[in-house]
C-alpha positions in Angstrom: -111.0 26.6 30.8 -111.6 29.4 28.4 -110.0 28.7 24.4 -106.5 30.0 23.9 -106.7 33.0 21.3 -104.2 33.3 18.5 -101.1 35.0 19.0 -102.0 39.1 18.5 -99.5 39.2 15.0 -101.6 36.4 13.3 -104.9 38.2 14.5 -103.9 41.5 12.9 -102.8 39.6 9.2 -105.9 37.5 9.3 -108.3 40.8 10.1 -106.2 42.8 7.5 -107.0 40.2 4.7 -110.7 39.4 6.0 -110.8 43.3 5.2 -110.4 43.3 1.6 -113.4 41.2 1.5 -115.7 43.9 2.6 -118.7 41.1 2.2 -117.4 38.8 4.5 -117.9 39.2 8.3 -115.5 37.9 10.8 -117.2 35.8 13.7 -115.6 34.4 16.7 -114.0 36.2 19.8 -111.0 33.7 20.5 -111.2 31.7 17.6 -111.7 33.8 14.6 -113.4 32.6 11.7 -115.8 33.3 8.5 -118.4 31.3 7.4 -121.2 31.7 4.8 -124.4 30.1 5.6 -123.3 28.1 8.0 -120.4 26.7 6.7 -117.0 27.7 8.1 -114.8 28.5 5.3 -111.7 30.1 6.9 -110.3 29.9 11.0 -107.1 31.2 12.7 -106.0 28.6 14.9 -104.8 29.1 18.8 -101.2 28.7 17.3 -101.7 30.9 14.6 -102.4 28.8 11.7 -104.8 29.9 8.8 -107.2 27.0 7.2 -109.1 27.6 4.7 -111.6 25.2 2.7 -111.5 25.0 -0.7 -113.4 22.7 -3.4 -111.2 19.8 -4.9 -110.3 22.2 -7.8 -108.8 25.0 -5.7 -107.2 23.1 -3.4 -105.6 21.2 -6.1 -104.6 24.4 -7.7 -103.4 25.8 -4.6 -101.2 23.1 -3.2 -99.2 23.3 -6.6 -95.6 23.8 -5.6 -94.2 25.1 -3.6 -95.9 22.1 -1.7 -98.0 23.4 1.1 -99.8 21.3 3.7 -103.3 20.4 4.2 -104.6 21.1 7.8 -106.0 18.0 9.6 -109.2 18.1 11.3 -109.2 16.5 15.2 -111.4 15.4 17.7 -112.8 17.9 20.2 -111.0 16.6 23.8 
C-alpha cells in the first residue's frame, strides 16, 4: 500500500512557504518534508497538518496564545 499524499491545497501553502527559504530544499514525494543534516525539521501530514520542531524556547514562544497544539509522534503500524 503506497502512503496517502496531502491534500493538493496543503501541498501548494507548504511549497509556497518552503519557497521563501530559498536554502532549504524540500524532500519527500508523498510525504513532504525538510530536514537539515539529517534531522527532519518540518513535514505535511497525509491530512494536511504542518509540524514543525522547534527548541524548548521557540516552542514555548510559539504556543503563546492563542493556544495551539503540539503534534504527537506515533508508532509506525
Amino acid at each position: 500500500m503506497s502512503p496517502v499524499s496531502p491534500p493538493e491545497r496543503e501541498i501548494a501553502l507548504y511549497e509556497a512557504l518552503i519557497a521563501t527559504h530559498p536554502e532549504i530544499d524540500q524532500k519527500g514525494k508523498s510525504s513532504p518534508y525538510t530536514s537539515i543534516n539529517g534531522n527532519m525539521f518540518t513535514i505535511l501530514s497525509a491530512n494536511g497538518v504542518l509540524g514543525m520542531r522547534l527548541g524548548v524556547a521557540d516552542r514555548e514562544a510559539f504556543m503563546e496564545p492563542p493556544a495551539r497544539a503540539c503534534m504527537k509522534r506515533t508508532a509506525p503500524s
